[in-house]
C-alpha positions in Angstrom: 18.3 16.0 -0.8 15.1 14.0 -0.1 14.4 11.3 -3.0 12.2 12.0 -5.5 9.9 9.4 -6.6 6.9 9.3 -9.2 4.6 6.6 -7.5 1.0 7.9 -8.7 0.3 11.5 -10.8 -0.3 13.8 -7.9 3.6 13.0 -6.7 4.3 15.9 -9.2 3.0 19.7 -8.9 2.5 21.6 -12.3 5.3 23.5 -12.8 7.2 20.0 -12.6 4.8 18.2 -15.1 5.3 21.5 -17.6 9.0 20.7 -17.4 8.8 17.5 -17.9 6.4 18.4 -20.7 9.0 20.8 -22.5 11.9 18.1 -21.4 10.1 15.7 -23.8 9.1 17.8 -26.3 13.7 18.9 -26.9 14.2 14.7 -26.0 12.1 14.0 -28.9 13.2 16.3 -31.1 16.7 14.9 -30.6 15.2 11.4 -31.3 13.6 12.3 -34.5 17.0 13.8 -35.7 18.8 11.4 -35.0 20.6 13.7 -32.8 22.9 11.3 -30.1 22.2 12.7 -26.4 23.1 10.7 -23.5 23.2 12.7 -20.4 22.8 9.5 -18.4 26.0 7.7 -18.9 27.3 4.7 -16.5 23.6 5.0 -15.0 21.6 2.0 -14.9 18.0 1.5 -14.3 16.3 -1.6 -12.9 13.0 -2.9 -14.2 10.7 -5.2 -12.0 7.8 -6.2 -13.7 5.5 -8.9 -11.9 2.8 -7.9 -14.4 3.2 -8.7 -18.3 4.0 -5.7 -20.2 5.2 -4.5 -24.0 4.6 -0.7 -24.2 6.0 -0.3 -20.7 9.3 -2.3 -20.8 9.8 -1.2 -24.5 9.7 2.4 -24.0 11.8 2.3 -20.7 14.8 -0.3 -21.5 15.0 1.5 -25.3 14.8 5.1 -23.6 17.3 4.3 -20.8 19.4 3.4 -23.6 18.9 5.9 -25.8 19.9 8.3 -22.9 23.5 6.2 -23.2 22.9 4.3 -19.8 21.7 1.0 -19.5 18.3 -1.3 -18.5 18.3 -4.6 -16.7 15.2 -6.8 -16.3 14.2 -8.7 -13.8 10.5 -10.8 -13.4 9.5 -12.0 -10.0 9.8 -15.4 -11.6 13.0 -15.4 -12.1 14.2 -13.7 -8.9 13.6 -14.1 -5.5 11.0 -11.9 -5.2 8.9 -14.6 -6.6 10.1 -17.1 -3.6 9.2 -14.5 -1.0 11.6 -12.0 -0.2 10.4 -9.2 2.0 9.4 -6.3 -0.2 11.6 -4.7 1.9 14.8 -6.8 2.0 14.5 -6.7 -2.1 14.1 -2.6 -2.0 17.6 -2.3 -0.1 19.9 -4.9 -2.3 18.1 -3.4 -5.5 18.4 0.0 -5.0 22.3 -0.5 -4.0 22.8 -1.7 -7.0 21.6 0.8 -9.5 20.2 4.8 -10.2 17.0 4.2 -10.5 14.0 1.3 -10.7 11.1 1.1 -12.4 8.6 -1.6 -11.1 5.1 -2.7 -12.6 3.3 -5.0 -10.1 0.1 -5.6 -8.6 -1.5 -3.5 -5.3 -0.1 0.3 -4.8 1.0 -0.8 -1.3 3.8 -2.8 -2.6 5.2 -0.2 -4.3 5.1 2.5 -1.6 6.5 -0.3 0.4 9.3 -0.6 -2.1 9.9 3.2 -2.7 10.4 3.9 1.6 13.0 1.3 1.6 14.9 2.2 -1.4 18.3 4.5 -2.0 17.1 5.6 -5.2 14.2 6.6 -7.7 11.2 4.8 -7.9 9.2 4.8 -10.8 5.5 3.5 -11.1 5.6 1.3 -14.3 1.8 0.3 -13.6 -0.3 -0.8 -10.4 -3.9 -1.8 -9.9 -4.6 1.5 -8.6 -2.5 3.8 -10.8 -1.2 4.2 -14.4 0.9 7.7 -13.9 3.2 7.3 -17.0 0.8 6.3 -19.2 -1.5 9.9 -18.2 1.6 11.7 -18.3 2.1 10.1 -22.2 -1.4 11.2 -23.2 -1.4 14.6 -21.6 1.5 15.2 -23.5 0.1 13.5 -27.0 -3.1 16.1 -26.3 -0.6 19.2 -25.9 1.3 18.5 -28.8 -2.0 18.1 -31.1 -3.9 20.9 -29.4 -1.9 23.3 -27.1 -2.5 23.1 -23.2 -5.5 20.7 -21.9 -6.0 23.2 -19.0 -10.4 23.9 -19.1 -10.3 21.5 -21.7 -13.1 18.3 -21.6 -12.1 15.0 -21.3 -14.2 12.0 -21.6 -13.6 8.8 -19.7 -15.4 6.2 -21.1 -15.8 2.2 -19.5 -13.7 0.7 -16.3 -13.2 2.8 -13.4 -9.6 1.2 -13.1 -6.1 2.2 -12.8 -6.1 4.4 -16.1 -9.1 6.2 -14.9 -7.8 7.3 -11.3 -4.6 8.5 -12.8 -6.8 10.8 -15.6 -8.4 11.8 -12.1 -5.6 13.3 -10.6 -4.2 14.7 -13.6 -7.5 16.6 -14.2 -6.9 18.4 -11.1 -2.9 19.1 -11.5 -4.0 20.5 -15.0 -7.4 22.3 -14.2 -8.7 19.9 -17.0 -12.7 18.5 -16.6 -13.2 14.7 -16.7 -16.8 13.5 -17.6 -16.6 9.6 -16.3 -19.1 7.3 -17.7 -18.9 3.3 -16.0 -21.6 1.0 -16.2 -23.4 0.3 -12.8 -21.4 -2.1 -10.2 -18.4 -0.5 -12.0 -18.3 2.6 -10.4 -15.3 5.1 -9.0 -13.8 3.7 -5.9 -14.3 7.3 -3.7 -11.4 5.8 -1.3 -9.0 6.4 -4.5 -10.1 9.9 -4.8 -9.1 13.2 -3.5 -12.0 14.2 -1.0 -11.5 17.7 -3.0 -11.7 16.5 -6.4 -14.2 18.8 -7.9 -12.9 18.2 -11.5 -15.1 15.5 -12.6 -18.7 14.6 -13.1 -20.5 11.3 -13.7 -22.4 10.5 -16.8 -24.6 7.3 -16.2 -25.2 7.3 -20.3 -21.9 7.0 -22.0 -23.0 9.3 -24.7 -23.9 12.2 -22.5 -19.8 11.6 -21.1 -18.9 12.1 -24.7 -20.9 15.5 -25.4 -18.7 18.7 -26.1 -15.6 16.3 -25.0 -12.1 17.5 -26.1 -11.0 14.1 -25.8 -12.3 11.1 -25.5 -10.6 7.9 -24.3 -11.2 4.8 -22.8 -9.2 1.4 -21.8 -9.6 -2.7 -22.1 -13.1 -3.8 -20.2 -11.2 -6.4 -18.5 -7.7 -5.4 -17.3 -5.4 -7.6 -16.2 -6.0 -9.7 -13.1 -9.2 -9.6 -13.8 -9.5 -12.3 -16.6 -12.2 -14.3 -14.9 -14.7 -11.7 -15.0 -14.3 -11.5 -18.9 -17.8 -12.8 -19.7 -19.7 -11.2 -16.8 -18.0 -7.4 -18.0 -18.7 -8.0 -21.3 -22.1 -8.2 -21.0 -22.5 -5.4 -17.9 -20.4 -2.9 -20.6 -22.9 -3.3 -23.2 -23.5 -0.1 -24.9 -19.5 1.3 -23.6 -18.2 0.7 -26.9 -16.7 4.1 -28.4 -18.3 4.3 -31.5 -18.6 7.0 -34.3 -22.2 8.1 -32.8 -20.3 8.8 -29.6 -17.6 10.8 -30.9 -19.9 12.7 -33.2 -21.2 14.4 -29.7 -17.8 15.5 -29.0 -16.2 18.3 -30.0 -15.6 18.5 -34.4 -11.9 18.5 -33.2 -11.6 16.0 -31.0 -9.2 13.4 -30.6 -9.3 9.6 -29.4 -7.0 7.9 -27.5 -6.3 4.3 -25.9 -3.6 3.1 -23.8 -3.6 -0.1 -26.1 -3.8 -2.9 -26.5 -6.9 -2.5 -27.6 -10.3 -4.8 -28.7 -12.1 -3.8 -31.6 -15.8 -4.1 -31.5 -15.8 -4.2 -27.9 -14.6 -0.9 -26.1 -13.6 0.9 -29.7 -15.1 0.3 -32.9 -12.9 0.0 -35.8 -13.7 3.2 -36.9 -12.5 5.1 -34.3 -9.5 4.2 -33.1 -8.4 3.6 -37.1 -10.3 6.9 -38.0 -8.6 10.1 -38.5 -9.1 11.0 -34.4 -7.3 8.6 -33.4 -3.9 9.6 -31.8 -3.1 6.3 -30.4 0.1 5.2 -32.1 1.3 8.8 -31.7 0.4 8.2 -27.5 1.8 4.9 -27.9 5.5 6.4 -28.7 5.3 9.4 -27.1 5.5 6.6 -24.0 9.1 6.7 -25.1 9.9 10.2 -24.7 7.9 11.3 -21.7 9.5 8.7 -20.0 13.0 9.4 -20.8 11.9 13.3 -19.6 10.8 11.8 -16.3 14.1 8.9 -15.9 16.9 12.6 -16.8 14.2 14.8 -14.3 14.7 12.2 -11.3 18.0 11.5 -12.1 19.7 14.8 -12.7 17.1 17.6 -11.9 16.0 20.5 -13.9 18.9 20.3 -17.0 19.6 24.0 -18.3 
């Protein structure tokens, strides 16, 4: 059986997201009962991370856990990775060693290049290009607030970065809208895109994004890696922030969201994400049980 890996959002069709979806709502059900389930015993999962990370390694060395098998971190300082080794060469000892790996590191390439050469799983913990469990984690939040996001309106509002091209290809899995709204020289990167995307429009007013909006969300002006452009981006996002104005033109109902950690008074004001429609400590845990969902899907299948 060919391996299964979950490298950007589009690696999954529907029908696997839904069951991942249901997967996650049983595992945290189980969690919040305090109900012991470990259908991944004696199974270990590897963590890479050459990025910095709290949500990410968090939610997969305490889920692994939780699913009674075990987590094991590794940073490319600390191994040889960071003296050089072949992408390659590290893909093969790795994935002999372990069930599964989950890897948060810099340009898409070097995961793909990892996930060809490896015996097992490969799961994207984060990339410049791509942010799949993190979109997964909010589709999931929005579902269990408001039922299925399929024709619903979301609004993407700021950096046209890794968060955004994952909400990109989730919009067309789902049959969702996504109204994008960057400032100018921060645009969407059309090589990142599906040339048949037809689920998204561009708002050059942020405001406009927001109007009717289902959900609205937005990320950090200046991801990582990016740290030296921190004064030029705050001034070019000017007028990005998600205020209360903004979210008045959404729907009455409509939630917030932020993959955290977030900068009040710059991309969120205060009274947003701590207003009542803000979900984003309920999308910050539910990192936790998506992702145990996805490790027990790519591990053992679909689980009757």
């Amino acid at each position: 059986m060919a391996i299964k890996h979950f490298l950007q959002f589009s690696d999954f069709s529907l029908d696997e997201f839904d069951y991942v979806i249901e997967r996650a709502r049983l595992i945290k059900r189980k969690f919040k009962s305090y109900e012991q389930y470990h259908p991944l015993v004696d199974r270990t999962l590897v963590m890479v991370f050459e990025k910095n990370s709290t949500r990410t390694r968090l939610s997969f060395e305490a889920g692994m856990h939780q699913l009674g098998g075990a987590a094991i971190y590794l940073n490319t300082r600390d191994s040889q990775l960071g003296r050089g080794e072949p992408v390659e060469d590290a893909a093969q000892v790795i994935s002999r060693m372990c069930d599964i790996i989950m890897i948060r590191t810099f340009g898409q390439e070097i995961i793909e290049r990892f996930a060809a050469h490896s015996r097992v799983p490969v799961i994207n913990g984060l990339t410049n290009e791509h942010h799949p469990c993190q979109v997964l984690a909010d589709v999931f939040t929005y579902v269990e607030h408001r039922g299925s996001i399929k024709g619903r309106t979301v609004a993407w509002i700021g950096d046209a970065n890794n968060m955004l091209y994952s909400w990109l290809q989730a919009a067309q899995v789902f049959g969702f809208h996504l109204n994008v709204s960057t400032p100018a020289g921060y645009e969407i990167d059309q090589a990142l895109v599906a040339s048949d995307n037809r689920n998204y429009t561009v708002f050059p007013d942020p405001s406009d994004a927001c109007a009717g909006a289902d959900l609205v969300t937005t990320d950090v002006w200046t991801s990582m890696g990016y740290e030296e452009e921190n004064a030029a981006r705050l001034k070019a996002f000017d007028g990005w922030i998600v205020d209360g104005k903004k979210m008045k033109r959404a729907q009455p109902d409509a939630l917030f969201m932020h993959c955290l950690p977030a900068h009040r008074g710059e991309e969120v004001a205060a009274e947003v994400i701590d207003g009542p429609q803000s979900v984003v400590w309920d999308e910050a845990e539910n990192r936790l049980h998506v992702q145990k969902a996805l490790l027990e899907y790519l591990l053992l299948g679909r689980v009757e």
